[in-house]
C-alpha positions, -999 to 999 in steps of 0.1 A, spaced: 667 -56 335 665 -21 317 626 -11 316 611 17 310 573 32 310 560 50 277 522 54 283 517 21 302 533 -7 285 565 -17 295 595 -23 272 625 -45 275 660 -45 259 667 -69 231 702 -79 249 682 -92 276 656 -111 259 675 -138 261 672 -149 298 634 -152 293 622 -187 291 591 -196 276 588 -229 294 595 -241 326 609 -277 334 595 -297 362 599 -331 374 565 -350 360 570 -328 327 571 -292 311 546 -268 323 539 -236 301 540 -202 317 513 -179 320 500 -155 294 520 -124 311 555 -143 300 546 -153 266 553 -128 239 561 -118 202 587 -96 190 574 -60 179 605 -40 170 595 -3 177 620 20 190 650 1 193 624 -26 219 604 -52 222 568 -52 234 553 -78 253 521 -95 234 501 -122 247 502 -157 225 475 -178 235 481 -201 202 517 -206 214 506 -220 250 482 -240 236 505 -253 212 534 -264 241 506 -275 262 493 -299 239 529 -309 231 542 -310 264 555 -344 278 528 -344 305 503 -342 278 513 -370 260 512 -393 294 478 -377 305 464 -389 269 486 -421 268 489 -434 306 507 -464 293 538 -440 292 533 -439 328 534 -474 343 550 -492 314 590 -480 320 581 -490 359 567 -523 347 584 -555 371 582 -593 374 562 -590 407 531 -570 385 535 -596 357 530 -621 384 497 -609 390 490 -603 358 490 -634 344 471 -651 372 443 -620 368 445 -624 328 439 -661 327 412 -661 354 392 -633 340 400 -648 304 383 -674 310 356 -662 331 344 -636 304 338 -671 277 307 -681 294 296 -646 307 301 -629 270 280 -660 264 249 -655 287 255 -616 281 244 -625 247 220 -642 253 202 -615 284 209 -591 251 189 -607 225 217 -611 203 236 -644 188 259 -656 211 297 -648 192 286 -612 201 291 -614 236 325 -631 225 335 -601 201 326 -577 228 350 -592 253 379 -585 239 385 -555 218 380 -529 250 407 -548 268 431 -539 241 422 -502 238 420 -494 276 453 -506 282 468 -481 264 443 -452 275 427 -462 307 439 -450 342 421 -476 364 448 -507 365 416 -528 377 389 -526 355 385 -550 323 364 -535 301 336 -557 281 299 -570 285 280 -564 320 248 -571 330 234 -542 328 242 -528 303 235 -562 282 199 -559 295 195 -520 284 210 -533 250 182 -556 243 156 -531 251 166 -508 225 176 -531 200 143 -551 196 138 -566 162 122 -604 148 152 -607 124 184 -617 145 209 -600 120 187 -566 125 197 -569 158 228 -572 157 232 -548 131 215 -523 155 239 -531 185 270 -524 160 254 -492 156 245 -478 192 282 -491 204 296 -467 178 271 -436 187 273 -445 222 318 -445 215 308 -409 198 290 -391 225 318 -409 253 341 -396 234 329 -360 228 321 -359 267 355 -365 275 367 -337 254 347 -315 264 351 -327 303 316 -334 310 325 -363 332 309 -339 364 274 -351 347 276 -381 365 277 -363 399 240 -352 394 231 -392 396 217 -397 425 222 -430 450 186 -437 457 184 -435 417 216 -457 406 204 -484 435 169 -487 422 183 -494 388 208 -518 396 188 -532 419 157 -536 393 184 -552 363 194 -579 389 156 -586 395 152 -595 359 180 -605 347 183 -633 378 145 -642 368 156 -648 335 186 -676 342 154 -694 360 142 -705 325 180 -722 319 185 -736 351 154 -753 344 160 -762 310 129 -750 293 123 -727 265 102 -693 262 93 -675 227 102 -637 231 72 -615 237 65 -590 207 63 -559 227 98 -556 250 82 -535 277 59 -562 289 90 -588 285 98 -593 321 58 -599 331 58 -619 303 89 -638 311 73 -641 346 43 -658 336 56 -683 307 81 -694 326 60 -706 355 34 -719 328 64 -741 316 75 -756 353 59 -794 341 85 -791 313 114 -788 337 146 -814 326 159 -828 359 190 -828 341 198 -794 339 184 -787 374 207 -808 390 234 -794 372 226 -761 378 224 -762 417 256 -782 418 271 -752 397 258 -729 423 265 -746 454 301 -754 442 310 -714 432 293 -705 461 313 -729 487 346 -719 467 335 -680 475 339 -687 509 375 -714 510 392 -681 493 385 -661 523 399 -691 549 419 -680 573 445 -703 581 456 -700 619 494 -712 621 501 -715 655 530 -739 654 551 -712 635 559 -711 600 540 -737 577 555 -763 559 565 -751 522 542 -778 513 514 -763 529 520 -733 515 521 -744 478 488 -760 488 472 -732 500 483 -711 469 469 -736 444 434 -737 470 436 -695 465 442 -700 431 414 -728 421 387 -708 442 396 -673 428 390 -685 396 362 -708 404 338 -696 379 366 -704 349 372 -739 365 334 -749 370 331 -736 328 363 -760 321 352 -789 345 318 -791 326 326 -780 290 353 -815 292 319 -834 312 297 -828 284 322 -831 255 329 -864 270 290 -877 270 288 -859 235 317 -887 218 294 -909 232 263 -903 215 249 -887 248 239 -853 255 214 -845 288 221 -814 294 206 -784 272 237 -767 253 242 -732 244 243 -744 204 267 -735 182 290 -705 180 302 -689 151 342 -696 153 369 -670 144 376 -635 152 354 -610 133 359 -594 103 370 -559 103 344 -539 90 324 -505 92 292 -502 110 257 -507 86 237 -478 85 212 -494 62 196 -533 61 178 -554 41 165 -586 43 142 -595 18 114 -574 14 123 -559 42 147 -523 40 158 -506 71 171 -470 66 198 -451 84 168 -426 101 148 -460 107 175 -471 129 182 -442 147 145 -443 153 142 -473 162 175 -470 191 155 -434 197 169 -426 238 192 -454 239 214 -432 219 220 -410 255 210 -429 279 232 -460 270 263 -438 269 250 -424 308 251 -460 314 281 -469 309 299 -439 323 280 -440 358 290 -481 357 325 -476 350 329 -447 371 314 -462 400 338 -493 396 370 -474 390 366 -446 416 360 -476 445 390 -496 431 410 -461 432 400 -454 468 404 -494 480 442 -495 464 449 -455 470 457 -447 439 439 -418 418 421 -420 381 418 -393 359 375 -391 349 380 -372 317 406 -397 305 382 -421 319 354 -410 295 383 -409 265 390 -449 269 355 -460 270 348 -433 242 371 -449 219 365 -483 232 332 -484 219 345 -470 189 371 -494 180 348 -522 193 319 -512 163 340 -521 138 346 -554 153 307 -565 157 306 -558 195 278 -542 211 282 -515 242 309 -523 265 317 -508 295 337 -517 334 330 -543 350 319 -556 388 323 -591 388 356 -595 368 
């Protein structure tokens, strides 16, 4: 290549400008060169001098193919899709389907909010982190905890208020998730501490196991006024209200549990053929046993939602029901910034008010939860997830998820 020096920059011939290539190809996509090999054309002299063009990297980068399947990982795993995933996939997908029923159910309910909201909440995040997600284990929807920290901040006597609230901090909390993933501040999450995320986890299981005691039991507790004391509270009406227990429901309730527990433990059987290969029969057998106690939380909902309908044609109900459920999918709406009920106006400032630190730590939330679940899954089935991208899905999750009545959602353990 001709060059020549004229007070430090270097020139090159336009008849070789040719063999320069702005881009260079590569096998998972186009990367874009460095600033040194990206230019514009000056004509002085006969030459052209090399200029830096940051806009123009930015522009390829953003354009590039690997882009698009860094911000889409659907692009990724979709052309590779096979029978043997879909295999899996359906047996997963109808298990956790109808697992998620009763949960978004009693999520609802360890909430404060009417029950169709754990419902709406289970299945709009499914939708959106399959096409933005990089975790190929984590359904996204109502937990536990973060179920719990929704009822804190959304306290309020009139049941659409809260609701209305929960709409609300699911599209702020979508907001800052999002923003944090374009700005790659997942390394905040780092700066959690063990000690710290044990104590809280370990703390939202105290109460929220304490408050099933009041179901299994089949008695009722009014809501204390002031949610900080709620778990005392809790604590103290519920063992005021033992000599109103309904044997019913008790006996129910430790069936339930003794049944899911014993099916815990035939998944894990291990069957010792010593006599060489099993009879096909015995095979199927075990498959269907594998498949029954996997997905023994949906089968014990279906064995006693058919049980009580039964007893319900008959004029007899024993056992305390959830009550009814709003049916249909929700409208799709925007989020309300303002109430009224009455004589009663809630502004858009009185809400934010009234979520006051839910608005960042519920977002925290969420990312440490679904961090935490994704990066074990990643290390158990060696595979690697990307934590901005990560913080993009549930971002716009939550989002998407507002406008359908749901309240926080994030990744969950137990599904």
């Amino acid at each position: 290549m001709d060059t020549k020096t004229n007070g430090g920059p270097q020139y090159q011939s336009l008849t070789k400008l040719s063999k320069l290539a702005p881009l260079e190809m590569h096998d998972d996509g186009f990367k874009a060169l460095s600033d040194e090999d990206e230019y514009e054309a000056d004509i002085e002299e006969g030459a052209v001098i090399r200029q830096p063009c940051s806009c123009g990297i930015c522009m390829k980068k953003c354009c590039s193919v690997k882009t698009a399947k860094r911000r889409l990982p659907i692009l990724q795993w979709l052309p590779r899709y096979n029978l043997h995933w879909a295999h899996g996939d359906i047996i997963a997908g109808l298990t956790v389907g109808l697992t998620v029923i009763p949960q978004g159910l009693a999520y609802a309910s360890v909430a404060n909010l009417p029950l169709e909201y754990g419902l709406y909440s289970a299945f709009v995040g499914c939708f959106v982190y399959c096409f933005l997600g990089t975790s190929k284990d984590i359904t996204l929807g109502p937990t536990a905890i973060m179920s719990l920290m929704v009822g804190q901040y959304c306290y309020s006597e009139s049941a659409d208020f809260r609701g209305a609230y929960a709409i609300v901090l699911s599209l702020m909390c979508g907001c800052t998730q999002l923003l944090m993933g374009m700005l790659n501040l997942g390394f905040i999450v780092n700066f959690l501490s063990l000690p710290v995320v044990s104590g809280f986890t370990s703390a939202a299981a105290i109460i929220i196991g304490f408050g099933q005691v009041k179901k299994v039991l089949g008695v009722s507790v009014e809501k204390h006024e002031t949610h900080v004391a709620a778990f005392v509270y809790d604590i103290i009406a519920t063992c005021k209200s033992i000599p109103q227990t309904r044997y019913q429901d008790v006996l129910l309730g430790v069936a339930c549990i003794v049944v899911i527990v014993l099916f815990k433990h035939l998944k894990d059987i291990n069957w010792n053929d010593d006599d060489g290969e099993p009879h096909i029969m015995h095979v199927i057998a075990r498959k269907i046993l594998w498949v029954t106690a996997t997905a023994r939380n949906a089968v014990i909902v279906l064995v006693c939602g058919v049980f009580a309908y039964t007893l319900s044609t008959f004029d007899v109900l024993p056992f305390t029901l959830t009550g009814k459920v709003t049916p249909g999918l929700p409208a799709l709406e925007l989020p309300q910034f303002s109430l009224s009920n009455g004589n009663v106006t809630v502004s858009a400032a009185e809400m934010f008010t009234q979520l006051g630190s839910g608005l960042a730590v519920i977002p925290l939330i969420g990312i440490l939860e679904n961090m935490a679940i994704a990066s074990a899954f990643a290390r158990k089935n060696q595979y690697r997830i990307d934590p901005t991208q990560e913080l993009v899905a549930l971002g716009v999750a939550n989002i998407v998820g507002s406008f359908f009545s749901a309240y926080p959602v994030t990744g969950s353990f137990s599904r």
